[in-house]
VEXLUMFI-974820 format. One record per residue (C-alpha): residue number from 1; residue in one letter; x, y, z. Coordinates in nm, 3 decimals. Layout:
# residues N
{NUM,A,{X,Y,Z}};
...
This chain:
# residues 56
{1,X,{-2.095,-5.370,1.282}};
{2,X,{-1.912,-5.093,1.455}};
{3,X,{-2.040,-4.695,1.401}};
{4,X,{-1.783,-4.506,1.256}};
{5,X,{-1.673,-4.168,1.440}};
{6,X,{-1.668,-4.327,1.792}};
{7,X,{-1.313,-4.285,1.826}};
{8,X,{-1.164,-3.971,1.894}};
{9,X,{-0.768,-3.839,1.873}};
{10,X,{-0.655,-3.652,2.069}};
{11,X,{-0.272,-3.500,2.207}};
{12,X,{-0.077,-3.581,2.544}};
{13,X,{0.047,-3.256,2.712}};
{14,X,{0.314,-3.279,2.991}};
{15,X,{0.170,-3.111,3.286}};
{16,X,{0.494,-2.958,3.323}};
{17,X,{0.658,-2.807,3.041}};
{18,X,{0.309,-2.802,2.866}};
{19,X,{0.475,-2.984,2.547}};
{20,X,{0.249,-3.185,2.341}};
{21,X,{0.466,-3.513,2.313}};
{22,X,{0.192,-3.779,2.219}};
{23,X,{-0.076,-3.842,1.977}};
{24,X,{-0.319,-4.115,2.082}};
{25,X,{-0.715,-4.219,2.054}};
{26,X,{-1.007,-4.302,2.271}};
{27,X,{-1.375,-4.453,2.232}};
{28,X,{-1.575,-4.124,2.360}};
{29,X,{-1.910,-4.339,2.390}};
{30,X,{-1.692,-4.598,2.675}};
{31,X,{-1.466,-4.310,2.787}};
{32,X,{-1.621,-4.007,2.888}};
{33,X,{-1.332,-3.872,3.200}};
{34,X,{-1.000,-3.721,3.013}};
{35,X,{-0.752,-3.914,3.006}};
{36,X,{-0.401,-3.888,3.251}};
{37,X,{-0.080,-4.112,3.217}};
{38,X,{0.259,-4.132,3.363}};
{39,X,{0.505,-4.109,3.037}};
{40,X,{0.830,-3.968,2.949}};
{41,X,{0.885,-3.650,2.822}};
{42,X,{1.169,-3.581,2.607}};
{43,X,{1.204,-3.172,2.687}};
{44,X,{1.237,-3.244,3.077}};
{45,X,{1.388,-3.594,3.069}};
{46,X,{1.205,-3.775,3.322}};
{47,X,{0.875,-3.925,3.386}};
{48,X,{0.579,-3.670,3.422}};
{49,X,{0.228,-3.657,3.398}};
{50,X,{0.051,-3.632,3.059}};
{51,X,{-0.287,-3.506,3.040}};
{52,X,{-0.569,-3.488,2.745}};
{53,X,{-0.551,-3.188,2.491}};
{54,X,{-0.756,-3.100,2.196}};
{55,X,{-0.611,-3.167,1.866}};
{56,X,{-0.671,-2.783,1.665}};
């Protein structure tokens, strides 16, 4: 059986207009780097890079 609390959430900022356009989750005891995608942002209309940020 799988411990609970191994999963974490956590928000997607846009490296460039420092919006907060996703809400997704990782396994912190697999995953310990931060996490950095390639998505859309709707504020700046194109493709930018998304970075890991807390949720508060």
């Amino acid at each position: 059986m799988a411990k609970k609390g191994a999963r974490q959430s956590f928000y997607l900022e846009c490296s460039v207009c420092k919006s907060r356009n996703y809400v997704t989750s990782k396994n912190t005891l697999q995953t310990k780097e931060k996490l950095a995608l390639d998505k859309y942002c709707k504020k700046c209309r194109k493709a930018t890079s998304h970075s890991e940020t807390k949720i508060k």
